[in-house]
C-alpha positions as CSV (number, residue, x, y, z in Angstrom):
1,X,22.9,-4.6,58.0
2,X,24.6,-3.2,55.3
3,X,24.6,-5.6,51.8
4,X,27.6,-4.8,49.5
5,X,27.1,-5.5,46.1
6,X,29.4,-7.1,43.9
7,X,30.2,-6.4,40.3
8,X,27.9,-9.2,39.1
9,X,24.7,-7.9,40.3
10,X,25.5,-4.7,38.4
11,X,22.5,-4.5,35.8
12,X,23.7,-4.2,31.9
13,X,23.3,-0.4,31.5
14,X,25.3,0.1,35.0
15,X,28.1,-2.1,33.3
16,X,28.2,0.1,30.1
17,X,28.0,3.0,31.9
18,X,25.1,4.4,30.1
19,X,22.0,6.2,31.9
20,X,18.9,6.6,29.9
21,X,16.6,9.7,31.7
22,X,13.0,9.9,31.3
23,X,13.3,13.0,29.0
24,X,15.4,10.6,26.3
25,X,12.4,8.1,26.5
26,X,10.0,10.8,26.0
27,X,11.9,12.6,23.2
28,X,12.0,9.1,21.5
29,X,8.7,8.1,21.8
30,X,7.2,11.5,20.5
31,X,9.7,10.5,17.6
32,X,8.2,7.8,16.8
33,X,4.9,9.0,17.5
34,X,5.7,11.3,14.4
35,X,6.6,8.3,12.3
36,X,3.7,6.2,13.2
37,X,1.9,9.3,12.1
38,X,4.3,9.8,8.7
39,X,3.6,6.6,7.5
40,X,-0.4,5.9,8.1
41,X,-0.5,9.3,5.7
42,X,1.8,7.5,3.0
43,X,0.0,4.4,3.4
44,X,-3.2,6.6,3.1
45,X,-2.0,7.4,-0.1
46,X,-0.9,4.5,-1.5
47,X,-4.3,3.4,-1.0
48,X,-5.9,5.9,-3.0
49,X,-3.6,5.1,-5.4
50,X,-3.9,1.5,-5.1
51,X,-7.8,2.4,-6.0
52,X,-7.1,4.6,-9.1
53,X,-5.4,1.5,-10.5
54,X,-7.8,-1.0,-9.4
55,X,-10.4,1.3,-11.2
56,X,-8.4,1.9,-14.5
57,X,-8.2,-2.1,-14.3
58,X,-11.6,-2.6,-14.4
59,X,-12.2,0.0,-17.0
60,X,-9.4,-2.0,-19.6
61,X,-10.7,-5.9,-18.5
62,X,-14.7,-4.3,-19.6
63,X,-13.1,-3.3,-23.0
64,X,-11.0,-6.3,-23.3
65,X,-14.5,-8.5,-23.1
66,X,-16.7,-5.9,-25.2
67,X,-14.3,-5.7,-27.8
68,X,-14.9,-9.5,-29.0
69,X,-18.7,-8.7,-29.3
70,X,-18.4,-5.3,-30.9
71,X,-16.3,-7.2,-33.8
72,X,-18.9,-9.8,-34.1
73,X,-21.5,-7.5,-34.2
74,X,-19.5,-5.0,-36.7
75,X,-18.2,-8.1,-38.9
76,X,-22.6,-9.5,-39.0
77,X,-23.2,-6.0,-40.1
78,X,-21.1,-6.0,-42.4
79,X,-22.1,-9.5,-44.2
80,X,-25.3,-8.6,-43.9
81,X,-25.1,-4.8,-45.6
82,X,-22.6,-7.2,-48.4
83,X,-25.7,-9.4,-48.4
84,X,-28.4,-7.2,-49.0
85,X,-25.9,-5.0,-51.9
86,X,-25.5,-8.3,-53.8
87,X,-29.0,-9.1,-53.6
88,X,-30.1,-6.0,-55.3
């Protein structure tokens, strides 16, 4: 028995007219294989980057605290050099 198929049991890309091979899918997966690969070498480096400023952070935040104690330290010094020069 023969079935005859009707217009609505066409699939979409039948209806558009449009016929995707195996060597499109390939070409567009090894595409995107390529751009997978593109971007996890920019992320790579972004990272590295990311690090370099984490690092210079850290180097600017221990200044920022040692600062306060080298002027205390500086500013006893000083009193205490201003002390022993009056005493004299």
């Amino acid at each position: 028995m023969h079935q005859s198929r009707s217009p609505d049991h066409l699939t979409p890309p039948d209806q558009l007219g449009v016929v995707i091979g195996a060597r499109e899918v390939y070409d567009q997966v090894v595409g995107l294989r390529e751009d997978v690969r593109a971007m996890g070498q920019q992320a790579e480096g972004v990272r590295d980057e990311l690090a370099d400023h984490e690092s210079r952070l850290r180097a600017l935040e221990a200044w920022r605290y040692a600062l306060p104690v080298a002027a205390v330290t500086g500013l006893g010094g000083a009193v205490v050099s201003l002390v022993q020069a009056l005493a004299k």
